[in-house]
C-alpha positions as CSV (number, residue, x, y, z in Angstrom):
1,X,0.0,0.0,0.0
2,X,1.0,3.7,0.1
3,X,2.3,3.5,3.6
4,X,4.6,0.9,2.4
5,X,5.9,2.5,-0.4
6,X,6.5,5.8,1.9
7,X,8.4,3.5,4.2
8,X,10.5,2.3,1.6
9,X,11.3,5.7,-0.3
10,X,12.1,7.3,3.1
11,X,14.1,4.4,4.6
12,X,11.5,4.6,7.5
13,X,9.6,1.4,9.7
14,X,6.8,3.8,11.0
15,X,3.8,2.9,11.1
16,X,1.8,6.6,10.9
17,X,1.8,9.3,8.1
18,X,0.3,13.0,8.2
19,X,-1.5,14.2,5.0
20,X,-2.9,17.6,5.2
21,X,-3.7,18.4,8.7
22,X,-5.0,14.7,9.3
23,X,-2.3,12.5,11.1
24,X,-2.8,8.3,10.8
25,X,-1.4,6.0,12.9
26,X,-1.6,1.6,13.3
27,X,-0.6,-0.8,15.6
28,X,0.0,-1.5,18.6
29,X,2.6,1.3,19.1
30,X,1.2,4.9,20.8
31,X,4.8,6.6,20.6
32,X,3.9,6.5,16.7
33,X,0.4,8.6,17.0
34,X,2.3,11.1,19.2
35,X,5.3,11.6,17.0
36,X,2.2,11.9,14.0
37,X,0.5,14.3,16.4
38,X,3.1,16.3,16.8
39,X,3.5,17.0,13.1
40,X,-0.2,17.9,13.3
41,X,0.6,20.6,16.1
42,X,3.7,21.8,13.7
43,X,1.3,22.4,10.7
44,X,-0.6,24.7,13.1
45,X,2.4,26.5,14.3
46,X,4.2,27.1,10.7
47,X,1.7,26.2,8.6
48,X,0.5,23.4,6.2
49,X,2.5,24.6,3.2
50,X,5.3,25.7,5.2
51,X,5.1,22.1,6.6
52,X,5.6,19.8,4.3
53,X,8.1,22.5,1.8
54,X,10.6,21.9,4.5
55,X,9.9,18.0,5.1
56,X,10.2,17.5,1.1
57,X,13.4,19.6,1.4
58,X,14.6,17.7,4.8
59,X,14.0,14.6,3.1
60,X,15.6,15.5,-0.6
61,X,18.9,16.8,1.7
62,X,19.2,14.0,4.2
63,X,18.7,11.1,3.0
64,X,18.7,7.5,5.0
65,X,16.6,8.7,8.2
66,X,19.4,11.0,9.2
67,X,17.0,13.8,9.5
68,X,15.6,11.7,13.2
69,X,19.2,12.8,15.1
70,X,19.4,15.9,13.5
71,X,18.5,18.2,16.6
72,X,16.4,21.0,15.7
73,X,14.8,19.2,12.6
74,X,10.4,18.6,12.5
75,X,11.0,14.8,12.8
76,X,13.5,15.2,16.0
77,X,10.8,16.8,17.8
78,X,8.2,14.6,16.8
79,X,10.3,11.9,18.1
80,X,11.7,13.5,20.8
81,X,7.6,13.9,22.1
82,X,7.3,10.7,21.4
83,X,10.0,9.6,23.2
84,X,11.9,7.8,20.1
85,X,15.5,8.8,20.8
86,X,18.3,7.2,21.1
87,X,20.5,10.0,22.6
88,X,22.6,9.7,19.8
89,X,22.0,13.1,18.0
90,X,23.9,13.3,14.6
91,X,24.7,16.5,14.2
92,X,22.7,20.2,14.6
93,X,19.8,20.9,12.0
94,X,20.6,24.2,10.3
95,X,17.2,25.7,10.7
96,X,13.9,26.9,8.8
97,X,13.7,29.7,7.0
């Protein structure tokens, strides 16, 4: 399905996407609603658009999930909500403009 073929372009085992401002999560797993919540509550605070211009571009300039560690990124604080991290942080995300 489409979840799966997200998974696989993005490198990703999550089981939760957000289209729009509608965030969908499955299993078993609550971390993964939060961390899908979250990027609800970001589209709120930036904006929808806003949203997903800098997820296409964190995604297109980090590839392989490195975007998770990178402190200061949309996904580390989803996670970091969630309570996802490993403490080991790659490196500092360069910001939003």
């Amino acid at each position: 399905g489409l979840t799966g073929v997200l998974n696989k372009f993005f490198n990703s085992t999550s089981d939760g996407v957000t289209i729009g401002r509608n965030a969908v999560s499955w299993g078993d797993d609550d971390k993964t609603s939060i961390h899908e919540g979250i990027h609800y509550l970001q589209q709120v605070r930036y904006g929808t658009l806003s949203f997903y211009i800098n997820t296409a571009d964190d995604y297109l300039s980090y590839r392989g999930g490195i975007i998770y560690g990178m402190k200061g990124s949309m996904e580390y604080e989803a996670n970091e909500w969630a309570g996802l991290h490993s403490n080991q942080d790659v490196m500092d995300h360069p910001g939003y403009r």
